[in-house]
mmCIF file of the N, C-alpha and C atoms, coordinates in Angstrom:
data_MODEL
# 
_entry.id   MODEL 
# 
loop_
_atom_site.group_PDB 
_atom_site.id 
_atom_site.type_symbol 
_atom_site.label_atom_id 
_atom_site.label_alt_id 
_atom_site.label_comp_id 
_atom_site.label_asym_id 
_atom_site.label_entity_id 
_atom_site.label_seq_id 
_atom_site.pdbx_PDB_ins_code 
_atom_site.Cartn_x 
_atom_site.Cartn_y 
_atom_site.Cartn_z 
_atom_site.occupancy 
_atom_site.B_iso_or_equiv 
_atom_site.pdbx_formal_charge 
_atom_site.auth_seq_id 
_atom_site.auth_comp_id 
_atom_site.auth_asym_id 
_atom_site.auth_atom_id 
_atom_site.pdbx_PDB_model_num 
ATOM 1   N N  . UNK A 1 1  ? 0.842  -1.172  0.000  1.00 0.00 ? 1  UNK A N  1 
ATOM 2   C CA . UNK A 1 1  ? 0.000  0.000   0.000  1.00 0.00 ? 1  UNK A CA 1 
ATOM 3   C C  . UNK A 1 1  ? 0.886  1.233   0.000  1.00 0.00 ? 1  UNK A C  1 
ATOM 4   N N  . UNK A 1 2  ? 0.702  1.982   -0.860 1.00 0.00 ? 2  UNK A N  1 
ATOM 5   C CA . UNK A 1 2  ? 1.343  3.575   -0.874 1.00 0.00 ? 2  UNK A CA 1 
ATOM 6   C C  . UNK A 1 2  ? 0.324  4.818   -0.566 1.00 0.00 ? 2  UNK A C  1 
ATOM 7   N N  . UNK A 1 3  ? 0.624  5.115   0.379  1.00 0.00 ? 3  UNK A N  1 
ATOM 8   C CA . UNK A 1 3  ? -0.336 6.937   0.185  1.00 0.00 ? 3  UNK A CA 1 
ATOM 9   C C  . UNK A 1 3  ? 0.655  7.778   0.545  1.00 0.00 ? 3  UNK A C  1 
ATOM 10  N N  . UNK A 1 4  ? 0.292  8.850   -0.263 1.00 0.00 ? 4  UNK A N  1 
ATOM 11  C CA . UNK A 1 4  ? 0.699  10.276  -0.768 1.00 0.00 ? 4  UNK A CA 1 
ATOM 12  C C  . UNK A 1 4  ? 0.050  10.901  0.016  1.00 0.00 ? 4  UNK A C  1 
ATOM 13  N N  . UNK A 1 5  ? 0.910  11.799  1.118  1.00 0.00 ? 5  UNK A N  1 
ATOM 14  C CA . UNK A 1 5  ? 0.598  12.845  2.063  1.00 0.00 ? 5  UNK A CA 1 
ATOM 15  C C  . UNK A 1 5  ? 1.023  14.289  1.384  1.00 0.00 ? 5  UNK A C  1 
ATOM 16  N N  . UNK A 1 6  ? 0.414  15.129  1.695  1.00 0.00 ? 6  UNK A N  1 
ATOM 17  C CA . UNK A 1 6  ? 0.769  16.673  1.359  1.00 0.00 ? 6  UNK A CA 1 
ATOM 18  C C  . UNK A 1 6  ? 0.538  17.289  2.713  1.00 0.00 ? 6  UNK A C  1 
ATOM 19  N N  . UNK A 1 7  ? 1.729  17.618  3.153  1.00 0.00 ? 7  UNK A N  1 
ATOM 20  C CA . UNK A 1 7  ? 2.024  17.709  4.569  1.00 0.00 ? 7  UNK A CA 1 
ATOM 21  C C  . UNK A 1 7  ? 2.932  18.657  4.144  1.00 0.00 ? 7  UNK A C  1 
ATOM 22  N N  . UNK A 1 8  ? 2.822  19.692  5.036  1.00 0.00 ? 8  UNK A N  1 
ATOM 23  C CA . UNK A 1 8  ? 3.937  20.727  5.021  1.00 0.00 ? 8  UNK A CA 1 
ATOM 24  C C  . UNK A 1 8  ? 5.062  20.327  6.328  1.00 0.00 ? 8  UNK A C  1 
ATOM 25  N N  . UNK A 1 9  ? 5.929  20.959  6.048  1.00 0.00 ? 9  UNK A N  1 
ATOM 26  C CA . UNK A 1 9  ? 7.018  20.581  6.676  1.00 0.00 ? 9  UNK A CA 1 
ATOM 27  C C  . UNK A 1 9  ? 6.996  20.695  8.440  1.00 0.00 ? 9  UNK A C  1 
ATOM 28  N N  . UNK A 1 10 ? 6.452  21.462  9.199  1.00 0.00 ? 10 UNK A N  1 
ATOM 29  C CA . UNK A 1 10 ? 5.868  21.255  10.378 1.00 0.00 ? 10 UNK A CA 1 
ATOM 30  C C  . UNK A 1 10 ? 5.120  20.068  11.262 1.00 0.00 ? 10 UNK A C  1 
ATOM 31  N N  . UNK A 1 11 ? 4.359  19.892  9.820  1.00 0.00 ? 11 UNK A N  1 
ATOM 32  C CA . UNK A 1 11 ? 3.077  18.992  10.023 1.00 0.00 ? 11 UNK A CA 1 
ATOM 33  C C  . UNK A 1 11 ? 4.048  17.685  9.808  1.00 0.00 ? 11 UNK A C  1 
ATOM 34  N N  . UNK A 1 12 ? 4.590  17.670  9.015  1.00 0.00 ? 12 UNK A N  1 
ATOM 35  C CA . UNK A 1 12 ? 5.648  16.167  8.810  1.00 0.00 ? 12 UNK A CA 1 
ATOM 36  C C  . UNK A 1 12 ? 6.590  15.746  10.047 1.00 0.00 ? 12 UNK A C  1 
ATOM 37  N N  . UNK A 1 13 ? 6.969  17.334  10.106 1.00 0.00 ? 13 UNK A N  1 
ATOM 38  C CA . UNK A 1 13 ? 8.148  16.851  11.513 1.00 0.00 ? 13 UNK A CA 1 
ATOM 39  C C  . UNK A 1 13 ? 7.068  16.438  13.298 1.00 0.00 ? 13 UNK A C  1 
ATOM 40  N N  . UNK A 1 14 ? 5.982  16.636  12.850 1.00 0.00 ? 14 UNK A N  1 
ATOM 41  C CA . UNK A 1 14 ? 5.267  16.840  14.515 1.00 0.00 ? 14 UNK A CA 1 
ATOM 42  C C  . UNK A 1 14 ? 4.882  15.173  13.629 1.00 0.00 ? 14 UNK A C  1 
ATOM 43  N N  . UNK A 1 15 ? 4.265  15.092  12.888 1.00 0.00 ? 15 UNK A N  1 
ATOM 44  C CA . UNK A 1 15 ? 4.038  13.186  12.505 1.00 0.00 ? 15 UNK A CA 1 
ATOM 45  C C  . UNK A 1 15 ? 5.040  12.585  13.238 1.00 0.00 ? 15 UNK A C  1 
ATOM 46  N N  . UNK A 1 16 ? 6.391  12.866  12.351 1.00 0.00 ? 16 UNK A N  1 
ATOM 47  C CA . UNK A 1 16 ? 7.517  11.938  12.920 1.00 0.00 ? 16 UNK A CA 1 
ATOM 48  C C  . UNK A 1 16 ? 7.472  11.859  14.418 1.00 0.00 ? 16 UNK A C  1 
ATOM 49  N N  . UNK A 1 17 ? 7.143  12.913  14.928 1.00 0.00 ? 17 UNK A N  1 
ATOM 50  C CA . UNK A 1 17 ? 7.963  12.984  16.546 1.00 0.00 ? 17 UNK A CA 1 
ATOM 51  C C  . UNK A 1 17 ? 7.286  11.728  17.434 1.00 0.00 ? 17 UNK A C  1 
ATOM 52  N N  . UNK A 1 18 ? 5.394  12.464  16.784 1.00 0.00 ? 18 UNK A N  1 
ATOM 53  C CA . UNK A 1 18 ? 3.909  11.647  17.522 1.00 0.00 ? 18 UNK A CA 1 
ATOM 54  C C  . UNK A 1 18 ? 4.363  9.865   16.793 1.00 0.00 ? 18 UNK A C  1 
ATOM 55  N N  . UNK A 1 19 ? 5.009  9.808   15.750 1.00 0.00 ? 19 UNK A N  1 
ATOM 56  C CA . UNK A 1 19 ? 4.877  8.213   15.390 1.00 0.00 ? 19 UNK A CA 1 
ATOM 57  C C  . UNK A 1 19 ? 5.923  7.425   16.618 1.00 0.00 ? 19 UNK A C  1 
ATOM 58  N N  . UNK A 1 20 ? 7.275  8.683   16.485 1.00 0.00 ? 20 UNK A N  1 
ATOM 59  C CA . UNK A 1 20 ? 8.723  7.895   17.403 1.00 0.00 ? 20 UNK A CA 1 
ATOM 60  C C  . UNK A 1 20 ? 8.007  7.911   19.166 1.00 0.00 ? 20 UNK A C  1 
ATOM 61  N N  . UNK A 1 21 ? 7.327  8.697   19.738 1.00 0.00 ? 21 UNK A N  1 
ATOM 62  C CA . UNK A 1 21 ? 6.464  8.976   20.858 1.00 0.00 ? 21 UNK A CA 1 
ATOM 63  C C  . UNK A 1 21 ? 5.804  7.280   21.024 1.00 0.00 ? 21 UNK A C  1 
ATOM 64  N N  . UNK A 1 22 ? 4.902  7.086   20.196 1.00 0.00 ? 22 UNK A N  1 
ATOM 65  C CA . UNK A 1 22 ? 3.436  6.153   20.260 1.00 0.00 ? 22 UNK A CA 1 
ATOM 66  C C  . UNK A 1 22 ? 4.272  4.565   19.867 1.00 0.00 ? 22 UNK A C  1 
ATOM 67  N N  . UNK A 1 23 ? 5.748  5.146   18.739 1.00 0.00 ? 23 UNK A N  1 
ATOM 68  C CA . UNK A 1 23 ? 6.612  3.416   19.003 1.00 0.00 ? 23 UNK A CA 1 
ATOM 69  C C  . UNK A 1 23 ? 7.186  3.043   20.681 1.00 0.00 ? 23 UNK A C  1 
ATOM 70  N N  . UNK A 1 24 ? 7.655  4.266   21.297 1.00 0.00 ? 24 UNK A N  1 
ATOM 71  C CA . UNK A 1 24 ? 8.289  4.264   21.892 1.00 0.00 ? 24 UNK A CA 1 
ATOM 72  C C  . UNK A 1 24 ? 7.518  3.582   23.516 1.00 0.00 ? 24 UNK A C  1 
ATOM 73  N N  . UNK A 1 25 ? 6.459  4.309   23.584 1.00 0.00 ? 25 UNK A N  1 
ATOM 74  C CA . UNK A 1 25 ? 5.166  4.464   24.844 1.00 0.00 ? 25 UNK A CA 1 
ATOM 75  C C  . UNK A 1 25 ? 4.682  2.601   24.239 1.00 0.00 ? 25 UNK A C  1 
ATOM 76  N N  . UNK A 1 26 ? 4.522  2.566   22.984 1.00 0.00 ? 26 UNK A N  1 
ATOM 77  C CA . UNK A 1 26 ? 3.821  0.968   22.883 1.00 0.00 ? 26 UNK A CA 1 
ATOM 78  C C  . UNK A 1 26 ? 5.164  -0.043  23.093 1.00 0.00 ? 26 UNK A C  1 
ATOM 79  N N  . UNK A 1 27 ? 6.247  -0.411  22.705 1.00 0.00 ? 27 UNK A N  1 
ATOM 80  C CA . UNK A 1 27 ? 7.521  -1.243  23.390 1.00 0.00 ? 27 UNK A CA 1 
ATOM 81  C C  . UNK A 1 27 ? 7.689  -1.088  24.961 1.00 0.00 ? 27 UNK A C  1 
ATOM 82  N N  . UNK A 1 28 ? 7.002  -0.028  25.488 1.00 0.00 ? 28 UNK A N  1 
ATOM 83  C CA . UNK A 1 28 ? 7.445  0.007   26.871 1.00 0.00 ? 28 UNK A CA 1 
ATOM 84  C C  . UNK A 1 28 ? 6.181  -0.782  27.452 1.00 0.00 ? 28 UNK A C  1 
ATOM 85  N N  . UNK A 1 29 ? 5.188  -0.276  27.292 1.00 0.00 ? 29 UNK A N  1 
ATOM 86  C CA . UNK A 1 29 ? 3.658  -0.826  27.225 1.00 0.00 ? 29 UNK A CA 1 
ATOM 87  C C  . UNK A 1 29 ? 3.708  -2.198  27.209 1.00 0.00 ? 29 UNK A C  1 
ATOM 88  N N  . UNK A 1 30 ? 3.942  -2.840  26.448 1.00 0.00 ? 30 UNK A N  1 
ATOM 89  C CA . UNK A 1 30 ? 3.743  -4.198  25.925 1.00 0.00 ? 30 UNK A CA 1 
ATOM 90  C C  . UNK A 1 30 ? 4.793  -5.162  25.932 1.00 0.00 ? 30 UNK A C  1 
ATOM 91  N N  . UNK A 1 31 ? 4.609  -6.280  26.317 1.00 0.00 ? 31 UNK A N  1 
ATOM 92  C CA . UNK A 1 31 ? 5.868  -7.311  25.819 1.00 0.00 ? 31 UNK A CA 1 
ATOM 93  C C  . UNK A 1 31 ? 5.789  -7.736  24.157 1.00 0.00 ? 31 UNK A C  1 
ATOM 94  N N  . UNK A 1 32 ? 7.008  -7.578  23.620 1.00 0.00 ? 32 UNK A N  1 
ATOM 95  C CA . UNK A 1 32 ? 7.184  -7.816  22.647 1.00 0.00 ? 32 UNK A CA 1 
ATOM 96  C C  . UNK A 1 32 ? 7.933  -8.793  22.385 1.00 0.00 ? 32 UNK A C  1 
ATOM 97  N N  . UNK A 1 33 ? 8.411  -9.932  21.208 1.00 0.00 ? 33 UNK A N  1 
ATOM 98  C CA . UNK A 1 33 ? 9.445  -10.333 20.692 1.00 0.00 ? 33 UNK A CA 1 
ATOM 99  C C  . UNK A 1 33 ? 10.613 -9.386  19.956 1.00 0.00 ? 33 UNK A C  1 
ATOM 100 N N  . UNK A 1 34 ? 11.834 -10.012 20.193 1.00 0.00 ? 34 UNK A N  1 
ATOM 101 C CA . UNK A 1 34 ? 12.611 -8.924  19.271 1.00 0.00 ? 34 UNK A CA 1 
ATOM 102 C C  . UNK A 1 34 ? 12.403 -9.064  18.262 1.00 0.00 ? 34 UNK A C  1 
ATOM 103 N N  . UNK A 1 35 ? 11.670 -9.853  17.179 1.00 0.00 ? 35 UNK A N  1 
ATOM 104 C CA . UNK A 1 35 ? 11.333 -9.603  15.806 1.00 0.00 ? 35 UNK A CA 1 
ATOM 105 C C  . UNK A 1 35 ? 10.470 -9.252  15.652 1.00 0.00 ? 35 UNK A C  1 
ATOM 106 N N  . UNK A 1 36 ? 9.372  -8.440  16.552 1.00 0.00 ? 36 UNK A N  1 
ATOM 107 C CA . UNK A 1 36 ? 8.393  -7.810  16.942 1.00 0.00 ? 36 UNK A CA 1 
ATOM 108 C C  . UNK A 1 36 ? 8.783  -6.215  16.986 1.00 0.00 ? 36 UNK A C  1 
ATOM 109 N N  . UNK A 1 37 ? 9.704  -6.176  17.899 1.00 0.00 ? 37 UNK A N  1 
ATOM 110 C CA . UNK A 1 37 ? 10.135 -5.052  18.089 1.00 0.00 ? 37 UNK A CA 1 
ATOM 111 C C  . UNK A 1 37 ? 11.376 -4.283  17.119 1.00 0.00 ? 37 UNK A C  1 
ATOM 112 N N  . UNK A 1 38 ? 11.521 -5.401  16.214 1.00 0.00 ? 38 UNK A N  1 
ATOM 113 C CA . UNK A 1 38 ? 12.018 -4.944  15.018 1.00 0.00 ? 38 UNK A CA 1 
ATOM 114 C C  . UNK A 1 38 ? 11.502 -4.305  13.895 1.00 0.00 ? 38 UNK A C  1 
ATOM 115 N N  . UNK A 1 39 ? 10.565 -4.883  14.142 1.00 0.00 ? 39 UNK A N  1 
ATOM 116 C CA . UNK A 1 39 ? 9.889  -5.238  12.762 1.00 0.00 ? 39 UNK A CA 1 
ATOM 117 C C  . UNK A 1 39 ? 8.851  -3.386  13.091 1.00 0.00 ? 39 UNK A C  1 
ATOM 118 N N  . UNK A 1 40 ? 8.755  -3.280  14.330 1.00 0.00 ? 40 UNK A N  1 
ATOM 119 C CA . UNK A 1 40 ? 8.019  -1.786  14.804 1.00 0.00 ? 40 UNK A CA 1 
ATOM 120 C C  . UNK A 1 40 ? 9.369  -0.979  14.161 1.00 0.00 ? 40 UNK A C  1 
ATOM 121 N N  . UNK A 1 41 ? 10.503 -0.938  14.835 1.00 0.00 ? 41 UNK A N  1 
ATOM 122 C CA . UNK A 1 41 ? 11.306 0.024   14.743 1.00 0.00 ? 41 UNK A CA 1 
ATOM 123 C C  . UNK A 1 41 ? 11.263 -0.054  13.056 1.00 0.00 ? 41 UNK A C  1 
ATOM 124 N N  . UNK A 1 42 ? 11.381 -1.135  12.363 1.00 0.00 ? 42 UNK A N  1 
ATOM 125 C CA . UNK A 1 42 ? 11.683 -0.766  10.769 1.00 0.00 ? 42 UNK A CA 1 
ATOM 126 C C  . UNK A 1 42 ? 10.551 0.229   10.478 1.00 0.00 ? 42 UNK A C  1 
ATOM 127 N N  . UNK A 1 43 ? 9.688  -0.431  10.563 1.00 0.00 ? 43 UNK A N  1 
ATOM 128 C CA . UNK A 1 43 ? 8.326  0.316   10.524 1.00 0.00 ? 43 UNK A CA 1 
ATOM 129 C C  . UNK A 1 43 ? 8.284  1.992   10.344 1.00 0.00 ? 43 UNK A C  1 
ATOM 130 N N  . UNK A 1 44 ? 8.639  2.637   11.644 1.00 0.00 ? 44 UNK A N  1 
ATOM 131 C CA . UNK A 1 44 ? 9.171  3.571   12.152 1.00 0.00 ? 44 UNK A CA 1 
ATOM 132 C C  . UNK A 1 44 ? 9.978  4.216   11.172 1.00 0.00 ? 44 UNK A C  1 
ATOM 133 N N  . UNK A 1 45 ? 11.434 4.028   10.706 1.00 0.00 ? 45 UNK A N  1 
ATOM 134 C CA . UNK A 1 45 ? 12.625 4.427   10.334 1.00 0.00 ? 45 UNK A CA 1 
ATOM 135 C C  . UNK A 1 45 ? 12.271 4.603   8.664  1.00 0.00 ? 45 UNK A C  1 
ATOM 136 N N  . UNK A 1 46 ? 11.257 3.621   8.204  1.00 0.00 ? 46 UNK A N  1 
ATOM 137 C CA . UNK A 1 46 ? 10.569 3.985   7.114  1.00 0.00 ? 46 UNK A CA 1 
ATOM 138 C C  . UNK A 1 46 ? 9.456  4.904   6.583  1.00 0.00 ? 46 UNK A C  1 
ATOM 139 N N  . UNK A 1 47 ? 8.663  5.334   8.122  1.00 0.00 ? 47 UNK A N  1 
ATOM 140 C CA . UNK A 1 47 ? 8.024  6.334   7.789  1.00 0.00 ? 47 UNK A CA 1 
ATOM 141 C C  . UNK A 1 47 ? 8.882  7.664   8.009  1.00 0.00 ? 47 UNK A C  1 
ATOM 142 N N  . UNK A 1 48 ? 9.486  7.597   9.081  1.00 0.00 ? 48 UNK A N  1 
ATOM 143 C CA . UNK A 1 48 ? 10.730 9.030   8.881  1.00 0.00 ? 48 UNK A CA 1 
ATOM 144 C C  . UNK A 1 48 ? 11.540 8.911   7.428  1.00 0.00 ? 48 UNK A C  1 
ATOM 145 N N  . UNK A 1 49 ? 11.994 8.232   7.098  1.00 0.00 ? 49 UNK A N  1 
ATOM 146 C CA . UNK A 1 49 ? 12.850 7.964   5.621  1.00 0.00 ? 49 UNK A CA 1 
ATOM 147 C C  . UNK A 1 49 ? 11.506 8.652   4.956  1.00 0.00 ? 49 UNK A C  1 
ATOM 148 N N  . UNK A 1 50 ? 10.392 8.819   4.802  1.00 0.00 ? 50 UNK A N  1 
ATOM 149 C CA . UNK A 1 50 ? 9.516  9.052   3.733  1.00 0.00 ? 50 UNK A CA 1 
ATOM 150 C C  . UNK A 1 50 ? 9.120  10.028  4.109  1.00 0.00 ? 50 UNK A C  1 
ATOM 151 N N  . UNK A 1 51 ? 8.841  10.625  5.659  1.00 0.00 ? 51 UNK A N  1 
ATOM 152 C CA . UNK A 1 51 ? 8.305  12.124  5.441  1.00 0.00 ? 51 UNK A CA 1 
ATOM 153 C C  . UNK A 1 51 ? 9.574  13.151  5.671  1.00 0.00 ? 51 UNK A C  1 
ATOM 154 N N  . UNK A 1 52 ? 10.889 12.498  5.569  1.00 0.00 ? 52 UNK A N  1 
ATOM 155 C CA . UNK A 1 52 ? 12.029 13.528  5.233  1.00 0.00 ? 52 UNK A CA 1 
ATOM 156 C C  . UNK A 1 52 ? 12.408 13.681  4.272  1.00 0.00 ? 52 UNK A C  1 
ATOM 157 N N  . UNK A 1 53 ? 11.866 12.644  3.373  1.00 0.00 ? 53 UNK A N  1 
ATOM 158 C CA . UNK A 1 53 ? 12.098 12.950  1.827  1.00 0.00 ? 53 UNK A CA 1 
ATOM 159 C C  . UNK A 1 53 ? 11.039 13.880  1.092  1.00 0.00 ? 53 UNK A C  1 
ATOM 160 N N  . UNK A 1 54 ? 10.236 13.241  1.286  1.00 0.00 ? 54 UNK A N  1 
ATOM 161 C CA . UNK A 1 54 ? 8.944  14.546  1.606  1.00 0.00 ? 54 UNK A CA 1 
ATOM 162 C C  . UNK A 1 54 ? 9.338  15.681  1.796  1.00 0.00 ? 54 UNK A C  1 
ATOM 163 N N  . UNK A 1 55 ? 9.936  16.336  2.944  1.00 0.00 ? 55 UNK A N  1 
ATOM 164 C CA . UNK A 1 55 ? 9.858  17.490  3.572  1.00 0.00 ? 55 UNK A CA 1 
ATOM 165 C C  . UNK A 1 55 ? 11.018 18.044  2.530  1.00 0.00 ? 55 UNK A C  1 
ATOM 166 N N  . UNK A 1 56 ? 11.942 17.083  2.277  1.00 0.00 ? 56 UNK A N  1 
ATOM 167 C CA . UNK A 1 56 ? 13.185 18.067  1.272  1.00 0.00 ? 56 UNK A CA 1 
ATOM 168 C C  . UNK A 1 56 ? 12.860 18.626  -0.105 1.00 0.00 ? 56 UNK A C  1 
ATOM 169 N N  . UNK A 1 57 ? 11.844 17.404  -0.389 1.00 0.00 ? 57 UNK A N  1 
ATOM 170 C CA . UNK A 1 57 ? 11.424 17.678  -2.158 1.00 0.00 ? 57 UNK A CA 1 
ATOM 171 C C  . UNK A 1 57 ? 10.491 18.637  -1.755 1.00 0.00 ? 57 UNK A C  1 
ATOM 172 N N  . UNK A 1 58 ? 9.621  18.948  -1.020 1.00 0.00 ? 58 UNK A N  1 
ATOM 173 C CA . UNK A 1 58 ? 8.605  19.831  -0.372 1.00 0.00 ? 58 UNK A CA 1 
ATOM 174 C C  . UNK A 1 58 ? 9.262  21.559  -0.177 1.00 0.00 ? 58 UNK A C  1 
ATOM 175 N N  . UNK A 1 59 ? 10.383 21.489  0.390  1.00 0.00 ? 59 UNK A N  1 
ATOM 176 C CA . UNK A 1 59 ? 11.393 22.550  0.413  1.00 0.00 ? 59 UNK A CA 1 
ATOM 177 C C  . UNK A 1 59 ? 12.072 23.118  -0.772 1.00 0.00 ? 59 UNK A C  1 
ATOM 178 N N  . UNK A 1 60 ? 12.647 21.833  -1.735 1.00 0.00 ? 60 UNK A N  1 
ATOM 179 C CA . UNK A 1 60 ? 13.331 22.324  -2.755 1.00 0.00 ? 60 UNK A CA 1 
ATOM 180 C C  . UNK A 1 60 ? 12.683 22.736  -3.948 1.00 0.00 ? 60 UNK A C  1 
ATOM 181 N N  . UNK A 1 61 ? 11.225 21.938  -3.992 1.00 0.00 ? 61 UNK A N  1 
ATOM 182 C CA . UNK A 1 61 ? 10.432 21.880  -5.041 1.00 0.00 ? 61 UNK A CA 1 
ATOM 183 C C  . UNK A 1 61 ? 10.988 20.830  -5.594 1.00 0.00 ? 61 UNK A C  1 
ATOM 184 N N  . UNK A 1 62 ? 11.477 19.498  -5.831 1.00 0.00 ? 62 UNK A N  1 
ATOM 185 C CA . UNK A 1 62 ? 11.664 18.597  -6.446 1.00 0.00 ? 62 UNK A CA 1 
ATOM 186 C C  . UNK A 1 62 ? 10.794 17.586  -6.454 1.00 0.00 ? 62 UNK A C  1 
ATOM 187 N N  . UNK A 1 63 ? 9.457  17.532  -7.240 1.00 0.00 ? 63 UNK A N  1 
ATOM 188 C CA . UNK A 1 63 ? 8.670  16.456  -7.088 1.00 0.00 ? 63 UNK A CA 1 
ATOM 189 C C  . UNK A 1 63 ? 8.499  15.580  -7.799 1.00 0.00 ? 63 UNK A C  1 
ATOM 190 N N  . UNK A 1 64 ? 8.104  14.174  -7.810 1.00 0.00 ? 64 UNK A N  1 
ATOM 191 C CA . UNK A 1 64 ? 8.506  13.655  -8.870 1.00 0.00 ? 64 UNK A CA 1 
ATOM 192 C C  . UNK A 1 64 ? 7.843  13.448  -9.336 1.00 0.00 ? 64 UNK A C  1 
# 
């Protein structure tokens, strides 16, 4: 599944913070497996990888 956000750069960086917040509060929360808790953090590191790419092409005007 892919969706396309139009998020300005504020709105992207307060996403990231509330996603790393709600990974962070649910691993403490919960028992996990470590391929559980991997598989969150990838999770994670891929939606920051995508709304910082976002936010640069968003900045530079480079869209594709």
């Amino acid at each position: 599944m892919k969706i396309q956000l139009e998020l300005s750069d504020d709105e992207a960086l307060a996403l990231s913070h509330l996603t790393q917040s709600l990974t962070w509060n649910t691993m403490r929360d919960f028992v996990m497996t470590n391929s559980e808790c991997d598989e969150m953090l990838d999770a994670v590191r891929k939606l920051e990888r995508t709304l910082t790419e976002h936010g640069f092409r968003h900045q530079y005007g480079c869209f594709a």
